[in-house]
C-alpha positions as CSV (number, residue, x, y, z in Angstrom):
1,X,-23.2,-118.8,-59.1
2,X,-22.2,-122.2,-59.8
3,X,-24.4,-125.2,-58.9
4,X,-23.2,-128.3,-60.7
5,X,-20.1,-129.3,-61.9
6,X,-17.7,-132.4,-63.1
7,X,-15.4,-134.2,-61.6
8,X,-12.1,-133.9,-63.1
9,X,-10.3,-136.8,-65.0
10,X,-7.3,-137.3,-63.0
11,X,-9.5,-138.5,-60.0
12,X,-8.5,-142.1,-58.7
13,X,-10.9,-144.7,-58.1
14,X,-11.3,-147.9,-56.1
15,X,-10.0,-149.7,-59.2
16,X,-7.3,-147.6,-60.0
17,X,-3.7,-146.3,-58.7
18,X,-4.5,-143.8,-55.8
19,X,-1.1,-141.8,-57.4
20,X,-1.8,-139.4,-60.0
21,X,0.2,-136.6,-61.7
22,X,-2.2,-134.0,-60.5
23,X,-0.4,-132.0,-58.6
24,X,-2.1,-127.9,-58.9
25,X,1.6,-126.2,-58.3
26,X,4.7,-128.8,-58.8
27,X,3.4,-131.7,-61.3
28,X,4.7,-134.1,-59.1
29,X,2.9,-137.4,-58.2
30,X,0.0,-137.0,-55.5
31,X,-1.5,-139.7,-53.3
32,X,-5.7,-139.0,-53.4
33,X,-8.4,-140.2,-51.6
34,X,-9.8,-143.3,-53.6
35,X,-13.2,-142.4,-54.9
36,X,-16.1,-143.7,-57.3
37,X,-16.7,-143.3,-60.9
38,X,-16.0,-140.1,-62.0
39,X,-19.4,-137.3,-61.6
40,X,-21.0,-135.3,-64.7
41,X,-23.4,-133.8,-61.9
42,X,-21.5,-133.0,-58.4
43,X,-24.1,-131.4,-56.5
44,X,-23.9,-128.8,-53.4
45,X,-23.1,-130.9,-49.9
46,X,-21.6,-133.8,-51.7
47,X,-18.0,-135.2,-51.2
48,X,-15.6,-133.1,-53.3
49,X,-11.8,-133.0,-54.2
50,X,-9.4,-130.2,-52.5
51,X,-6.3,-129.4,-52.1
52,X,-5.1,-127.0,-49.0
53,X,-2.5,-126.9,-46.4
54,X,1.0,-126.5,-46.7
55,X,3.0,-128.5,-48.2
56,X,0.0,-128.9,-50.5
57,X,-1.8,-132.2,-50.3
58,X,-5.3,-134.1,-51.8
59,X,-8.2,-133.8,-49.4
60,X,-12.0,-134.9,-49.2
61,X,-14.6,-131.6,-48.1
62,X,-18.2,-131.3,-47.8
63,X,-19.1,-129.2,-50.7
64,X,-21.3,-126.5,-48.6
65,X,-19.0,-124.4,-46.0
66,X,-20.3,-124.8,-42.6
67,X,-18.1,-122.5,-40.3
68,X,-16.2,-123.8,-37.2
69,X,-18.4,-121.6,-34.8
70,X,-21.8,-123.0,-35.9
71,X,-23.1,-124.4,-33.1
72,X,-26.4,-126.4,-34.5
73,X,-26.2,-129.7,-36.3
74,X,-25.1,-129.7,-39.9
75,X,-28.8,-129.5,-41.5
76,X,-29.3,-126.5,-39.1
77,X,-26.9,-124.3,-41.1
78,X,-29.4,-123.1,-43.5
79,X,-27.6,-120.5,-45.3
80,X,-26.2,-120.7,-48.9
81,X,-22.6,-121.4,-49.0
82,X,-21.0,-123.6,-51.4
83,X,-20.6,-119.9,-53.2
84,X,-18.9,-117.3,-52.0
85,X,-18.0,-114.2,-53.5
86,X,-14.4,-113.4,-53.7
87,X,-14.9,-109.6,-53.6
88,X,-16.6,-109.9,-50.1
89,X,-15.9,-112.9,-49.0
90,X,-13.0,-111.8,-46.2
91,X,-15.5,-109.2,-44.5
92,X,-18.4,-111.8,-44.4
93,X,-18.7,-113.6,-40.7
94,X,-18.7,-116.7,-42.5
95,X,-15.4,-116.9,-44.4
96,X,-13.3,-114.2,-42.8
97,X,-12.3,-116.6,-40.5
98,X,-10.6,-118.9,-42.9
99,X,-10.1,-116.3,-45.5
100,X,-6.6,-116.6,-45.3
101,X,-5.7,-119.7,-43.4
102,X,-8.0,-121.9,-45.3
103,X,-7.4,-121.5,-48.8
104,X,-7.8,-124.4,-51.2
105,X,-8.4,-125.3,-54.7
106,X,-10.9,-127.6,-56.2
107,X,-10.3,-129.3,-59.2
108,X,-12.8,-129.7,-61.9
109,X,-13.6,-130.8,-65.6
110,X,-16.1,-128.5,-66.6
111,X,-19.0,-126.7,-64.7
112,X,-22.6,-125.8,-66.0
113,X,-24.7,-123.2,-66.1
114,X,-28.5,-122.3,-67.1
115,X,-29.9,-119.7,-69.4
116,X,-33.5,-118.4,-70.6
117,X,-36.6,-117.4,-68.6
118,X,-37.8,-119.7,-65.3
119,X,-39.7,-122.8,-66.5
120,X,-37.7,-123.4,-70.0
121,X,-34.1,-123.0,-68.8
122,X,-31.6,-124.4,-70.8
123,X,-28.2,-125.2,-69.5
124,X,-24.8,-125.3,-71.1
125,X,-21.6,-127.2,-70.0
126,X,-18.7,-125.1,-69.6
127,X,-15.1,-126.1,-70.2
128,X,-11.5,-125.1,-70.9
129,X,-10.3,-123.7,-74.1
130,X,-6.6,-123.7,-73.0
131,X,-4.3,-126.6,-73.4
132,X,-4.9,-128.1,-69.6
133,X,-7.9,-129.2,-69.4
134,X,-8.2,-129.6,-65.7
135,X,-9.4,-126.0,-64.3
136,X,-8.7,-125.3,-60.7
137,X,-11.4,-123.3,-58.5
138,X,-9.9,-120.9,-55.9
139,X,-12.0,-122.3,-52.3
140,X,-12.2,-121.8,-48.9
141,X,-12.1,-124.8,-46.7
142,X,-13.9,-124.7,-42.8
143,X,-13.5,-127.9,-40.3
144,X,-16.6,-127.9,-38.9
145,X,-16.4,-130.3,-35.7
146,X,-14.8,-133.4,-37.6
147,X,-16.5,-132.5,-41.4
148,X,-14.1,-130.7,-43.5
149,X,-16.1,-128.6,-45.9
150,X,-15.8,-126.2,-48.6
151,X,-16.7,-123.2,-50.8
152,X,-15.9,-122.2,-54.0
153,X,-15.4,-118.8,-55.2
154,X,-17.0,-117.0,-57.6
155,X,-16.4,-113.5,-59.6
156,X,-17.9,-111.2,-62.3
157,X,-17.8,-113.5,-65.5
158,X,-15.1,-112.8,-68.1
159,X,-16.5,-112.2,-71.6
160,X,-16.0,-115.8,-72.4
161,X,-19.1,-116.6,-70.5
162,X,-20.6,-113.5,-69.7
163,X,-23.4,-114.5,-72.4
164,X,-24.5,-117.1,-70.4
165,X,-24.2,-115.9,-66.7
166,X,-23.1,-112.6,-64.9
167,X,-21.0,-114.6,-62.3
168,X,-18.6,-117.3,-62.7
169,X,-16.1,-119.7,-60.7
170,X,-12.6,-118.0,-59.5
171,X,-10.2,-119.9,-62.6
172,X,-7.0,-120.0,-61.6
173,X,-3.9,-120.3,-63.6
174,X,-0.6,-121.7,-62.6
175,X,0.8,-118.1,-61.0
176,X,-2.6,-117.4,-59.6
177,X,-3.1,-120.7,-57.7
178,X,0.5,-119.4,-55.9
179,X,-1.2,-116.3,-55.1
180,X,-4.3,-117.9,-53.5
181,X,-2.8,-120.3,-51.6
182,X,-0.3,-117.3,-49.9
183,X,-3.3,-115.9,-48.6
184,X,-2.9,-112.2,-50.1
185,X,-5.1,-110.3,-49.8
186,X,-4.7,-108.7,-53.6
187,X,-7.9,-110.8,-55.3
188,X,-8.4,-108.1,-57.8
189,X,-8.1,-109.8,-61.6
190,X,-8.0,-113.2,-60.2
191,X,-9.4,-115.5,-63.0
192,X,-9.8,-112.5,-65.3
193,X,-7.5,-114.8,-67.8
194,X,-9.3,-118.0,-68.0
195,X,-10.1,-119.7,-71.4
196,X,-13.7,-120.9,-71.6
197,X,-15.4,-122.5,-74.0
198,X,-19.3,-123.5,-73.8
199,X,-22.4,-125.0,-75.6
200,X,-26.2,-126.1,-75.2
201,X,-26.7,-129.5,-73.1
202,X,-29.8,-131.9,-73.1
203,X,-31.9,-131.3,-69.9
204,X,-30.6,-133.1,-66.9
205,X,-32.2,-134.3,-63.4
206,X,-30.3,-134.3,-60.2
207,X,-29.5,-138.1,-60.4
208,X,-28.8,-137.9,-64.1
209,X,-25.0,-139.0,-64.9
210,X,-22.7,-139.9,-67.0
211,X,-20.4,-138.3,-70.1
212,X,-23.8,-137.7,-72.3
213,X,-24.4,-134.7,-70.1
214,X,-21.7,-132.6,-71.7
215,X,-22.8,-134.0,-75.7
216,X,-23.4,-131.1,-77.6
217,X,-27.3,-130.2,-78.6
């Protein structure tokens, strides 16, 4: 499960060149949607970075996957799906749909998870241990009416993290990200080989912020 997690640095803002070297696959320059300062706390339903389609390019998605045959408003969906687990996902009425034409990857800087017993939880940032930073999320992407949104992917935590959590994101390296966007169907591994590193944050609140969420306690 993963509830929170950071922005990553090569997002553009208002005040900045909407071209960044960010591109998942290639390296080459990418035009992004222009977007405010940079998150320590993206939450579940808010605006997100992806990338999908082919040839690959920078889109904005609902963080909270909302299928294309849901026939309610958007606050009528009431199930929990800004997870899904890769394992299952492709069998699940929800995602099978776009389990192979709506693959996508969501960049990030870190995510966060929470240990210890219910009332005096203490959570720890997560981040890479390998030389690039950035780590890319494997996702599924669903236009719901005119709302692009989004899931992220999640698998049995490797055993850099497995003291902290039993699940974690879908991490894909360079080859893997390939592999995910083709739409195979082989998932088994996937993510096995991401380096993580973690520690003990402060206590945060929904609308706390800001790069002091990561310091070290």
């Amino acid at each position: 499960m993963c509830g929170r997690f950071i922005d990553p640095e090569l997002i553009g803002t208002d005040a900045e060149h909407s071209e960044t070297r960010i591109d998942p696959l290639s390296g080459r320059p990418v035009i992004i949607p222009p977007r405010g300062p940079r998150s320590y706390n993206v939450a579940p339903t808010q605006a997100i970075l992806i990338f999908g389609k082919s040839p690959l390019m920078a889109m904005t998605a609902r963080w909270w996957l909302v299928p294309s045959w849901h026939r309610g408003g958007l606050k009528d969906w009431k199930a929990t799906t800004f997870n899904a687990r890769v394992e299952d996902a492709q069998s699940k009425p929800t995602f099978r749909r776009v389990w192979h034409h709506g693959r996508c990857l969501i960049p990030a800087g870190g995510y966060y998870e929470w240990t210890g017993e219910r009332g005096a939880k203490v959570p720890h940032v997560v981040l890479s241990s390998s030389n690039e930073h950035t780590l890319w999320f494997a996702g599924l992407a669903s236009r719901w009416n005119d709302v692009l949104t989004c899931t992220m992917m999640t698998r049995a935590a490797n055993a850099d993290v497995a003291y902290i959590h039993h699940r974690m994101p879908v991490i894909l390296n360079l080859a893997e990200r390939e592999i995910w966007l083709s739409g195979d169907d082989e998932v088994d591994g996937l993510g096995e080989s991401a380096r993580l590193r973690h520690h003990p944050v402060g206590k945060f609140g929904a609308r706390d912020n800001g790069p002091s969420l990561i310091e070290h306690v």
